[in-house]
C-alpha positions as CSV (number, residue, x, y, z in Angstrom):
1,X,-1.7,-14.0,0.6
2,X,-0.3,-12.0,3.1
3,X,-0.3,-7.8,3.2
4,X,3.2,-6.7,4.2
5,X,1.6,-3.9,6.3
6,X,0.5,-3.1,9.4
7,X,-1.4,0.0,8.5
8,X,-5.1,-1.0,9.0
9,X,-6.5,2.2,6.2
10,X,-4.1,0.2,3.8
11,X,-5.5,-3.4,5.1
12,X,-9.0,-2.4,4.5
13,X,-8.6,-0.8,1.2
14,X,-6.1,-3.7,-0.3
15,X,-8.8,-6.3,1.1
16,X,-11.7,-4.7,-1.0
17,X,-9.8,-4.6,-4.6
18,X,-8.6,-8.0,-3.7
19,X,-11.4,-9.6,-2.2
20,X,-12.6,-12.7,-3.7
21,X,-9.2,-13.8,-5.3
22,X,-8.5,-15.7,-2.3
23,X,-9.9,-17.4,0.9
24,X,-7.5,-16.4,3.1
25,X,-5.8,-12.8,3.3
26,X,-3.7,-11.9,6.5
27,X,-1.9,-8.7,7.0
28,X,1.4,-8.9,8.9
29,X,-0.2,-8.3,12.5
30,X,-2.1,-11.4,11.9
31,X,0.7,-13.1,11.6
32,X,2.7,-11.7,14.9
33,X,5.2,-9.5,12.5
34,X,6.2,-6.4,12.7
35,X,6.4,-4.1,9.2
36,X,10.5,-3.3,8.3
37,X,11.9,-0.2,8.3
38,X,11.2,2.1,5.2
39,X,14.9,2.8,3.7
40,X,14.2,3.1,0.8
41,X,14.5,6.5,-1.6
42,X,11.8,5.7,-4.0
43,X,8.4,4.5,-3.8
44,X,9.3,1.3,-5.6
45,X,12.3,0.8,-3.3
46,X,10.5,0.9,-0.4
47,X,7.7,-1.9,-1.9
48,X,10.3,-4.4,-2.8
49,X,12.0,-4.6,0.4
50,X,8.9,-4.9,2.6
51,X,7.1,-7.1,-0.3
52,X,10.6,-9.4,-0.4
53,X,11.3,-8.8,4.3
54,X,7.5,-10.5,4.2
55,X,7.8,-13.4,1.5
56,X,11.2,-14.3,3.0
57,X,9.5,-14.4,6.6
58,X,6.5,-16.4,6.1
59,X,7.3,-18.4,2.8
60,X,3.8,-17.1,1.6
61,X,3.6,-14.9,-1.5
62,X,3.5,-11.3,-0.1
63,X,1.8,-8.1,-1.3
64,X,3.3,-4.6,0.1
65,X,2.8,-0.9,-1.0
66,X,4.5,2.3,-0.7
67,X,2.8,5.3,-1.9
68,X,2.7,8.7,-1.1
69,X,1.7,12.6,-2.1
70,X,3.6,14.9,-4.5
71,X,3.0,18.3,-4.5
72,X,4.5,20.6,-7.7
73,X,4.9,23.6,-5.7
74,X,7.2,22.0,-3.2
75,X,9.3,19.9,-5.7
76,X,7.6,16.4,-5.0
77,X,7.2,16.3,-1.0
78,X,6.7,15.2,0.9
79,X,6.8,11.9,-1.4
80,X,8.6,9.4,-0.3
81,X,8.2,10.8,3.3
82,X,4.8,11.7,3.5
83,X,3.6,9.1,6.6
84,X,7.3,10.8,8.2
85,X,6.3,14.2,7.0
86,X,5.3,14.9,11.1
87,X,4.3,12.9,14.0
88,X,0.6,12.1,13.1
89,X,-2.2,12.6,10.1
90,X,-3.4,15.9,11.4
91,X,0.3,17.4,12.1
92,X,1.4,16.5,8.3
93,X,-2.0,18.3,6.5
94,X,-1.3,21.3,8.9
95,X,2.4,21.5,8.0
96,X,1.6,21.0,4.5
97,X,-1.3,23.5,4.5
98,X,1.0,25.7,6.3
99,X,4.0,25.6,3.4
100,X,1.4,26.2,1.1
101,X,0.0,29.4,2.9
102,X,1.6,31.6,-0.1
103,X,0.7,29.5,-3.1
104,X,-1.8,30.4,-5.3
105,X,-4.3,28.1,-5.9
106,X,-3.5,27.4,-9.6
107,X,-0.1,26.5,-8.8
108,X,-1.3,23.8,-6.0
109,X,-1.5,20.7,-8.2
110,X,-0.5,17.7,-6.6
111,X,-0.7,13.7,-7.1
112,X,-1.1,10.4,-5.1
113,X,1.4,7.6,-6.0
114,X,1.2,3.8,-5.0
115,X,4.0,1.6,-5.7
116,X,2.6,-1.9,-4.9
117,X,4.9,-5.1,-4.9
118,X,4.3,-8.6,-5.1
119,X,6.7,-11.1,-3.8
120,X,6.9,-14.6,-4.3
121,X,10.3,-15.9,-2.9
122,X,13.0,-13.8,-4.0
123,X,11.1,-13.1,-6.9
124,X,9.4,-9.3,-7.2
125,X,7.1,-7.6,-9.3
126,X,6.1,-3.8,-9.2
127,X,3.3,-1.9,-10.6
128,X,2.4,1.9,-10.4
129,X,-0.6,3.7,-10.3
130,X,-1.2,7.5,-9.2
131,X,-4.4,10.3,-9.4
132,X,-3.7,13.6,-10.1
133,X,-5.9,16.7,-8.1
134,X,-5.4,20.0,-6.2
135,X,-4.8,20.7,-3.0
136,X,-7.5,22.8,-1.3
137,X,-6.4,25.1,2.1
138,X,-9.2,23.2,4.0
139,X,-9.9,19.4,5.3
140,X,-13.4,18.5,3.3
141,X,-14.8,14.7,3.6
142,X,-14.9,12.6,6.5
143,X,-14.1,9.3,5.0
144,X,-10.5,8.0,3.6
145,X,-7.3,8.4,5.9
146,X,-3.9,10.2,6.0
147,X,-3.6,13.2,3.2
148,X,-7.4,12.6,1.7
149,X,-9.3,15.1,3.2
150,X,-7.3,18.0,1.3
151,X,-6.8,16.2,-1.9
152,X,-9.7,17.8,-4.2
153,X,-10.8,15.5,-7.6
154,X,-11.7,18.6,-10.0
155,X,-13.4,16.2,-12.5
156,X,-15.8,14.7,-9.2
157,X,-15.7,17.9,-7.5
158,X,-15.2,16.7,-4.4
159,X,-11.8,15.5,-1.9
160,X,-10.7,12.0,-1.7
161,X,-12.5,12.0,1.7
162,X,-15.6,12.4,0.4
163,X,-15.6,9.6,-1.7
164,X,-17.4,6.6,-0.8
165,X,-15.3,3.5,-0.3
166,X,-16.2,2.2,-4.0
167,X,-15.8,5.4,-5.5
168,X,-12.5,6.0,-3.9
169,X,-11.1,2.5,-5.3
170,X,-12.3,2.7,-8.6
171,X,-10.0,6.3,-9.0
172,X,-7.2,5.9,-6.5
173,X,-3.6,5.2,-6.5
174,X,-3.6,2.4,-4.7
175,X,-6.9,0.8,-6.7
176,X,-5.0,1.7,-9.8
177,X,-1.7,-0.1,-9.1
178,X,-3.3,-3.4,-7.7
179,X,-5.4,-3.6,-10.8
180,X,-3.1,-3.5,-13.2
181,X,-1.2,-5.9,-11.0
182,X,-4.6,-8.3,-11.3
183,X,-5.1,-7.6,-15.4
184,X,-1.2,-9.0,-15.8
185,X,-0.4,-11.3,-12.9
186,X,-2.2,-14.9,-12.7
187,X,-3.1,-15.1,-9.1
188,X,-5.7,-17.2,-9.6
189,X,-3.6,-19.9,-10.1
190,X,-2.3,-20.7,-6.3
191,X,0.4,-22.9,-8.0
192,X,1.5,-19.5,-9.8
193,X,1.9,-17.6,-6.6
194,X,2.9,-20.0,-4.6
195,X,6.3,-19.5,-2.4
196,X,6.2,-24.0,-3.0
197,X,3.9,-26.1,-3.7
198,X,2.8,-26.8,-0.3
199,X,1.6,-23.5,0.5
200,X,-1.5,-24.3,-1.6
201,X,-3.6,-25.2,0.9
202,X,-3.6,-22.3,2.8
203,X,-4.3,-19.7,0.1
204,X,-7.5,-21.9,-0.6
205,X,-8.1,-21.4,2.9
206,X,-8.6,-25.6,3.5
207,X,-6.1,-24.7,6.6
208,X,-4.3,-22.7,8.5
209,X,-1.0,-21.4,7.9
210,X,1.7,-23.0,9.5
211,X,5.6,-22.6,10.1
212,X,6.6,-25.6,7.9
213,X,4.8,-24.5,4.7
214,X,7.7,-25.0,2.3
215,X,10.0,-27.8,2.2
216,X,12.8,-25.6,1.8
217,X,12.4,-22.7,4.6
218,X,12.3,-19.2,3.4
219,X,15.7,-17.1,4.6
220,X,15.3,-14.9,7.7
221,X,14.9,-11.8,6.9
222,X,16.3,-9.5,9.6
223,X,13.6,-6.9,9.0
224,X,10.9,-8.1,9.8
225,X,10.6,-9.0,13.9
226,X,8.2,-10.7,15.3
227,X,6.2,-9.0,17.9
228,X,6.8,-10.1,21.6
């Protein structure tokens, strides 16, 4: 299985809901690859072409997300464009805190979407999870990444941040989407998530990954490069 992302956060939290399904995970920079551009206008566009970019690249079945915060008050954004929202994590909280400076605290509710998308050839599936909360004027928690650290849980009382890993997974977006993905798609069976047949092997972890997996090789796909 291969994790069409390059975002190590993502990595890490993908690899503990799916750990134990299979030998072998890689994530794209493992591989030499470089993520594809995010065109996309929804959440679910944006998954399918860097689930499909991956799957056509490496032949391997290929799991990507999108996800993203929605805020009420501001009509949805940043959404869709909440890692573009500004230049780094600590920039987009400010800017957000900062268009929020005049909104009361009632009117502040917000929610995390994932999108996550599972490609197996030119074959896709998509599934949705999101976690609704508040967003407090402070950063709180020291754990989690990007928007978590001002995205307050009123049932836990506390920010996504200061969740522990476990605790964060078991209520996230992202933990939510790649569950019910697990509850409806067989990927136990590596014949059932195989790109072909010979690409068994590999997901059981019995060898490497190679660039003559399939018999027939997977289409180019023009967005994803390889690295130099």
């Amino acid at each position: 299985m291969v994790l069409a992302t390059a975002n190590v956060h993502k990595v890490n939290e993908l690899t503990r809901v799916l750990q134990g399904r299979f030998a072998r995970i890689q994530a794209l920079t493992d591989l030499g690859l470089e993520a594809p551009e995010e065109t996309g206008a929804t959440f679910v566009a944006n998954a399918r072409l860097k689930a499909l970019a991956c799957a056509r690249a490496t032949g391997m079945p290929c799991l990507a997300d999108d996800s993203g915060l929605e805020v009420a008050a501001l009509d949805g954004r940043p959404g869709v464009g909440s890692a573009r929202y500004a230049p780094d994590a600590d920039q987009r909280i400010d800017k957000l805190l900062a268009e929020l400076a005049s909104t009361r605290s009632s009117d502040r509710r917000a929610r995390f979407v994932s999108v996550v998308a599972l490609a197996r050839g030119d074959a896709v599936q998509t599934f949705r999870g999101q976690v609704s909360g508040v967003i407090v004027d402070e950063r709180r928690g020291e754990g989690g990444f990007g928007y978590d650290p001002i995205f307050f849980i009123p049932r836990l009382k506390r920010t996504m941040a200061e969740l522990a890993p476990d605790e964060k997974d078991a209520i996230s977006h992202r933990g939510r989407a790649l569950r019910r993905l697990l509850s409806r798609t067989p990927l136990s069976s590596c014949s059932s998530i195989s790109a072909c047949s010979s690409c068994c092997s590999s997901l059981r972890g019995s060898s490497p990954p190679n660039s003559k997996r399939c018999s027939t090789p997977p289409r180019t796909a023009s967005s994803v490069s390889r690295r130099s």
